[in-house]
Backbone as XML, in Angstrom:
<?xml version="1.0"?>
<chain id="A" units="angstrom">
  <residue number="1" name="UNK">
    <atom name="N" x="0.852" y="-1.174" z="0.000"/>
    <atom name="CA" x="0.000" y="0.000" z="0.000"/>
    <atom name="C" x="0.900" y="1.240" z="0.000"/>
  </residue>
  <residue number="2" name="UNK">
    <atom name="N" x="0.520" y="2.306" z="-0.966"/>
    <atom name="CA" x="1.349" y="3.346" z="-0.770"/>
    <atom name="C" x="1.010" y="4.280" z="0.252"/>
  </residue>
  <residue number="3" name="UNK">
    <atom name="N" x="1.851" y="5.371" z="0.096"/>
    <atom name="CA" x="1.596" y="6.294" z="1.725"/>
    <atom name="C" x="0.660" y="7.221" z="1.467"/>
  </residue>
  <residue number="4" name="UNK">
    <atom name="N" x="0.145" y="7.815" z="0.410"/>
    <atom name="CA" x="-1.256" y="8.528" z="0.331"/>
    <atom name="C" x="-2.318" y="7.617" z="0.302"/>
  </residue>
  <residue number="5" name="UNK">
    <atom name="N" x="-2.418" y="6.311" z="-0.689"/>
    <atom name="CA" x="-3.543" y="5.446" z="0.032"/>
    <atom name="C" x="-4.055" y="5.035" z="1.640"/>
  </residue>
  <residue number="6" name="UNK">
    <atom name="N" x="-2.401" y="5.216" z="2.518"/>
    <atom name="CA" x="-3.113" y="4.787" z="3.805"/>
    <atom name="C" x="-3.534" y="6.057" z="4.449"/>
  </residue>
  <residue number="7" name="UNK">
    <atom name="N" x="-2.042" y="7.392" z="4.188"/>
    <atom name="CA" x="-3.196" y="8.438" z="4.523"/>
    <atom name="C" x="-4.562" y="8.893" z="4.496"/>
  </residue>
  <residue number="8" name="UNK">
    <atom name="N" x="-4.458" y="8.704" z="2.954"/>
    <atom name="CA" x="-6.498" y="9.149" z="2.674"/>
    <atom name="C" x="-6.970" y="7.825" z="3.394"/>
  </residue>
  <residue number="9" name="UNK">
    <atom name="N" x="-7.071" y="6.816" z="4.204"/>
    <atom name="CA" x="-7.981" y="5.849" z="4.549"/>
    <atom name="C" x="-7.771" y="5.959" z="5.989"/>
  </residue>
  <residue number="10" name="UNK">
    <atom name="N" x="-6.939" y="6.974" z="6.321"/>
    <atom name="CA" x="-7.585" y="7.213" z="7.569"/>
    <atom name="C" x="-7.432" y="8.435" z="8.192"/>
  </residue>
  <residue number="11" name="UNK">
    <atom name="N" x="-7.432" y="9.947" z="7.038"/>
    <atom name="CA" x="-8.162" y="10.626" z="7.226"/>
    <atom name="C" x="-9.848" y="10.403" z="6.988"/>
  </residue>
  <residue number="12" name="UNK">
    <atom name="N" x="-9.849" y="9.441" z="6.173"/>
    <atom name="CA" x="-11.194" y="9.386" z="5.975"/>
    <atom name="C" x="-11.938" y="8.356" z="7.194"/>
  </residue>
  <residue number="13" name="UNK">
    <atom name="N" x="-11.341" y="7.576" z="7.777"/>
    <atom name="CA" x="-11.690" y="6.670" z="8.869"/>
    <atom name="C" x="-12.113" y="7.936" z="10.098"/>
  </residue>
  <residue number="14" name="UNK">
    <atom name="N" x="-11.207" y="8.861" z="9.863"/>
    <atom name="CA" x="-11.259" y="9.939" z="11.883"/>
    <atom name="C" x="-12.462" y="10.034" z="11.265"/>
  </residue>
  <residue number="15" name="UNK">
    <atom name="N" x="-12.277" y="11.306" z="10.283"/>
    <atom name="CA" x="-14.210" y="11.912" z="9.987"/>
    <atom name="C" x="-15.240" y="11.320" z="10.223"/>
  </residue>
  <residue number="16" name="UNK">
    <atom name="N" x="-14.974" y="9.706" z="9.596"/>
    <atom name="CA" x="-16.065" y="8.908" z="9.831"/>
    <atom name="C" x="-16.341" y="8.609" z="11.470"/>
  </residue>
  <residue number="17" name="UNK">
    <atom name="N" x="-15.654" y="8.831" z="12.017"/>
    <atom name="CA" x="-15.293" y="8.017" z="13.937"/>
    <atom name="C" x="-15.784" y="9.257" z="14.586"/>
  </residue>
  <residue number="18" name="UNK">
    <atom name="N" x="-15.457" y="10.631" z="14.097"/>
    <atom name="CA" x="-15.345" y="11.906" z="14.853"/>
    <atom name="C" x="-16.664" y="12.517" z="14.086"/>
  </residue>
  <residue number="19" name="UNK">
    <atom name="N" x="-17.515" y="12.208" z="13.403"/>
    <atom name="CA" x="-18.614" y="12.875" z="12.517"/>
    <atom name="C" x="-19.395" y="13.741" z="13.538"/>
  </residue>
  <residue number="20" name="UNK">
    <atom name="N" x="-19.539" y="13.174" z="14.707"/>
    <atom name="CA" x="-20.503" y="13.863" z="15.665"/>
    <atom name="C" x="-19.554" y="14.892" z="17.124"/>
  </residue>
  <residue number="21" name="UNK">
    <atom name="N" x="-18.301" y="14.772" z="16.953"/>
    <atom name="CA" x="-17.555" y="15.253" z="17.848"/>
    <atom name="C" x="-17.065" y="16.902" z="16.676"/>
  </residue>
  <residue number="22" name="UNK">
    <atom name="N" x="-17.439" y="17.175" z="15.777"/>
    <atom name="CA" x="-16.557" y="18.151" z="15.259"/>
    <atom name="C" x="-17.052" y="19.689" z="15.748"/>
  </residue>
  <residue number="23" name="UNK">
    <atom name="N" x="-16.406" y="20.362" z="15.479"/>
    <atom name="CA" x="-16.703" y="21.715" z="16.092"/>
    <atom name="C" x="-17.684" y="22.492" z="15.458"/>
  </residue>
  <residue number="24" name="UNK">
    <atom name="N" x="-18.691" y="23.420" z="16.062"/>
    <atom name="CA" x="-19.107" y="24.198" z="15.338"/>
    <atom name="C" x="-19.021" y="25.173" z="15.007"/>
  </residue>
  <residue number="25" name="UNK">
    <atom name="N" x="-19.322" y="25.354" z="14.075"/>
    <atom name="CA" x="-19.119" y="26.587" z="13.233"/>
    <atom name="C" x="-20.107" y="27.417" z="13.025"/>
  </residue>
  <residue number="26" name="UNK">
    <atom name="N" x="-19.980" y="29.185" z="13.314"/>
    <atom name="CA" x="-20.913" y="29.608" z="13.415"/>
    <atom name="C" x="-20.771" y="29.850" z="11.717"/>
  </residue>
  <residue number="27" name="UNK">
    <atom name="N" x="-22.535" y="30.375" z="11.364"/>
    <atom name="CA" x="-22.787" y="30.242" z="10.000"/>
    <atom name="C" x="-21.905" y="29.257" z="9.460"/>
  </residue>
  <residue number="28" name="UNK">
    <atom name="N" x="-22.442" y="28.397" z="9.378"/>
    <atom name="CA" x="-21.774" y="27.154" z="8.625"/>
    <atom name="C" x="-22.153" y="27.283" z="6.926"/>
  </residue>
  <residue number="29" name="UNK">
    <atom name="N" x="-23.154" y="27.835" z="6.462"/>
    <atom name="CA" x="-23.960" y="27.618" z="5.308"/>
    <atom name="C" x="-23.780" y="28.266" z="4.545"/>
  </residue>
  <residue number="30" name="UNK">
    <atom name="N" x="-22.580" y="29.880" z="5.616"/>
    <atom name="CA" x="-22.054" y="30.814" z="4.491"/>
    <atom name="C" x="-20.758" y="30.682" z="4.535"/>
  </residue>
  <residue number="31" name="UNK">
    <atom name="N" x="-20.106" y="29.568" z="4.987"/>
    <atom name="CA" x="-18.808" y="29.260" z="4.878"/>
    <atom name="C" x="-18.318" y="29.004" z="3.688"/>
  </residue>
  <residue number="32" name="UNK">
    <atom name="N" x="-17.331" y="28.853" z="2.988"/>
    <atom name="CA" x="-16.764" y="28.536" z="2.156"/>
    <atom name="C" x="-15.123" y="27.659" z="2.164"/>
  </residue>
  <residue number="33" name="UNK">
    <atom name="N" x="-14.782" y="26.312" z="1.967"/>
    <atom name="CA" x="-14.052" y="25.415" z="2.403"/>
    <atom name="C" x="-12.534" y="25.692" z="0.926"/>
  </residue>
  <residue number="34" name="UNK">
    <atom name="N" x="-11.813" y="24.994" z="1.277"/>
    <atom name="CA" x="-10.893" y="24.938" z="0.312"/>
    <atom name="C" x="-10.113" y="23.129" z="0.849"/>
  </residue>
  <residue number="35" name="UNK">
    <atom name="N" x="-9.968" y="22.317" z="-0.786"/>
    <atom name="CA" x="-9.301" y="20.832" z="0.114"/>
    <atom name="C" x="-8.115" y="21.115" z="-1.413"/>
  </residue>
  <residue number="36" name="UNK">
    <atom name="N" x="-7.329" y="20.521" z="-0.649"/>
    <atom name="CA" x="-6.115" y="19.529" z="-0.786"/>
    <atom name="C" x="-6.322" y="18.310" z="-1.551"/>
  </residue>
  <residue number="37" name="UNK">
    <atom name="N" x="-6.592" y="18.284" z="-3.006"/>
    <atom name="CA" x="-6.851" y="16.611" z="-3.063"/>
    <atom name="C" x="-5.376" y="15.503" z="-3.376"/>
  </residue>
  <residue number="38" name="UNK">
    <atom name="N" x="-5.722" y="14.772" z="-2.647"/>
    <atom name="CA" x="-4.844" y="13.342" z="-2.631"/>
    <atom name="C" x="-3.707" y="13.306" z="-3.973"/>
  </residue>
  <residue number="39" name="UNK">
    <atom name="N" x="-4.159" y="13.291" z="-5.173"/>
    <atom name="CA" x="-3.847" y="13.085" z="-6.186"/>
    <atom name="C" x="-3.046" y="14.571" z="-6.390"/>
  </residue>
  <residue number="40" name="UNK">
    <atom name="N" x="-1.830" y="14.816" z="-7.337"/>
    <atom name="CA" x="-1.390" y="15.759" z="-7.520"/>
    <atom name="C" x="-1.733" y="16.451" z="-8.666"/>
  </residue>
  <residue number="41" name="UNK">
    <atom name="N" x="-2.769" y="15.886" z="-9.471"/>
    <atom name="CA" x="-2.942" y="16.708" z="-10.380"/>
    <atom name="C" x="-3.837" y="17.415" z="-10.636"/>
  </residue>
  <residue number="42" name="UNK">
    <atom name="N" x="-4.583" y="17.871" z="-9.475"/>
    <atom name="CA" x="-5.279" y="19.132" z="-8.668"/>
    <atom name="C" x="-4.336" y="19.792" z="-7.817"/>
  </residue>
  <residue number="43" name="UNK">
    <atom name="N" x="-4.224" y="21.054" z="-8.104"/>
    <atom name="CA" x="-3.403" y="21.309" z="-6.682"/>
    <atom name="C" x="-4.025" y="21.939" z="-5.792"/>
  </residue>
  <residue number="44" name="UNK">
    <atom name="N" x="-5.527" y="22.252" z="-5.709"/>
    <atom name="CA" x="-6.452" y="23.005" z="-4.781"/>
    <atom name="C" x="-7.874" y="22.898" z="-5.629"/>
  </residue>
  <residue number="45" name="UNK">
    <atom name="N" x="-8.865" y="22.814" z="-4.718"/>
    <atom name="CA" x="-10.370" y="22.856" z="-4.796"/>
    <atom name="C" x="-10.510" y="23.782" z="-4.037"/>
  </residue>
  <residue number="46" name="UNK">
    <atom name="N" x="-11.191" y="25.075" z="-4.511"/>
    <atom name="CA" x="-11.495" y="26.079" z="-3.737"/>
    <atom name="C" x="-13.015" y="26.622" z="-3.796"/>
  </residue>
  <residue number="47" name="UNK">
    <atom name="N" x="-13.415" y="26.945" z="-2.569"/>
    <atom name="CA" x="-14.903" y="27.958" z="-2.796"/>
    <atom name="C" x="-15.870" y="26.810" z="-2.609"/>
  </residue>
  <residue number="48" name="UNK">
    <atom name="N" x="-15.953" y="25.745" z="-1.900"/>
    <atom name="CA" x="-16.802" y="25.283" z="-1.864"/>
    <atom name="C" x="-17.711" y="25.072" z="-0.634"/>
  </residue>
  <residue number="49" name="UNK">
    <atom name="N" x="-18.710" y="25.056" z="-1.038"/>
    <atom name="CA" x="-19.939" y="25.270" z="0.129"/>
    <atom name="C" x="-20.953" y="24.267" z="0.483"/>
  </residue>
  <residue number="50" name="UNK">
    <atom name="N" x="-20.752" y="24.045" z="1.725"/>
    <atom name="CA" x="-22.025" y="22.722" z="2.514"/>
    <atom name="C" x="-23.277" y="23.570" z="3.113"/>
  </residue>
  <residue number="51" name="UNK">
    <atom name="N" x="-24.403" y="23.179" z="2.686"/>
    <atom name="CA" x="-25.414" y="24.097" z="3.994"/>
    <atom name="C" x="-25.382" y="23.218" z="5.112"/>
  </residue>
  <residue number="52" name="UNK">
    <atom name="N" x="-25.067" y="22.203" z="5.211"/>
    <atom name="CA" x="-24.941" y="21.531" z="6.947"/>
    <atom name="C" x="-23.833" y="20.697" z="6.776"/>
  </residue>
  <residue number="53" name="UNK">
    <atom name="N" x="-23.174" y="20.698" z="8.188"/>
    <atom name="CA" x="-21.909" y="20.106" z="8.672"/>
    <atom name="C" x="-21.917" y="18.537" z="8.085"/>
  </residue>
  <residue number="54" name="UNK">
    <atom name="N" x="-23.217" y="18.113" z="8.129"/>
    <atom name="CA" x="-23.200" y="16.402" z="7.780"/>
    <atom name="C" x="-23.028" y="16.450" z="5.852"/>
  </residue>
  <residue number="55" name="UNK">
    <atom name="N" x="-23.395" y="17.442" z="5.442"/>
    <atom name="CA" x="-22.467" y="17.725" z="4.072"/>
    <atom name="C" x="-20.671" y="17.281" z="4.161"/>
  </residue>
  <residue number="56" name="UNK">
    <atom name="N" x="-20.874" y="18.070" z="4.788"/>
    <atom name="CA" x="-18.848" y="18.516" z="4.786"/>
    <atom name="C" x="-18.350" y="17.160" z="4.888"/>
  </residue>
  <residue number="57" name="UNK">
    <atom name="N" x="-19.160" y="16.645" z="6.179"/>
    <atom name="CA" x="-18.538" y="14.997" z="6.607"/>
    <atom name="C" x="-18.383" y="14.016" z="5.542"/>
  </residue>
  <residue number="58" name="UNK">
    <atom name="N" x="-19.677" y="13.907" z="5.056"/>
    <atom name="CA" x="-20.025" y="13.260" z="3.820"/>
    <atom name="C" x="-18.955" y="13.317" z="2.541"/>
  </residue>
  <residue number="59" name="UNK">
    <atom name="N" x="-19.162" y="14.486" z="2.231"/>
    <atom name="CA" x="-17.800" y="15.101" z="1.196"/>
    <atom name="C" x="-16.522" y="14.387" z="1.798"/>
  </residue>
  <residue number="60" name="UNK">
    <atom name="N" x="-15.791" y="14.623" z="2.946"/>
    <atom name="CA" x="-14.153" y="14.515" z="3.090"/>
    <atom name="C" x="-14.572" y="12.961" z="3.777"/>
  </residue>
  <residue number="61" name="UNK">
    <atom name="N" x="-15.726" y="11.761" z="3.442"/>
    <atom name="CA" x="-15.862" y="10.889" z="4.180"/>
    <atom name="C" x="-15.643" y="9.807" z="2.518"/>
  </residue>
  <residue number="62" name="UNK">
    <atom name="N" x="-16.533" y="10.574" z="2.295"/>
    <atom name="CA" x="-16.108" y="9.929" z="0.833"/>
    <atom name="C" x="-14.952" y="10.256" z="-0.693"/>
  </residue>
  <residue number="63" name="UNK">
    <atom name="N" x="-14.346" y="11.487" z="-0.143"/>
    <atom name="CA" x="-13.211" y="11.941" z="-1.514"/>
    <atom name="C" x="-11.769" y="11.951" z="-0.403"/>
  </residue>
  <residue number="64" name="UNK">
    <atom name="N" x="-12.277" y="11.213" z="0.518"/>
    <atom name="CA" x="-10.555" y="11.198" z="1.737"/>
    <atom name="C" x="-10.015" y="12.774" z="1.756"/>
  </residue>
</chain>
């Protein structure tokens, strides 16, 4: 297994373990996120928006 496969599988394991422990955020719905994806041939996803926290989870639960 390489070392970003085990990374992304267990950043994606906490989110999944911690889904109900995460912090809140005030206005969550006018937030706007920026990720890091795994793969290098994105080098940023920017501007993106959840209207609820179980979005966000969902998103970084399933793209690691």
């Amino acid at each position: 297994m390489n070392d970003n496969h085990y990374l992304k599988r267990l950043f994606k394991d906490y989110y999944y373990k911690n889904r109900n422990n995460l912090p809140v955020i005030e206005l969550f719905d006018q937030r706007e996120f920026g990720f890091i994806p795994w793969d290098k041939e994105i080098k940023m996803i920017r501007h993106i928006g959840f209207r609820k926290i179980n979005d966000l989870v969902k998103y970084l639960t399933d793209s690691g």
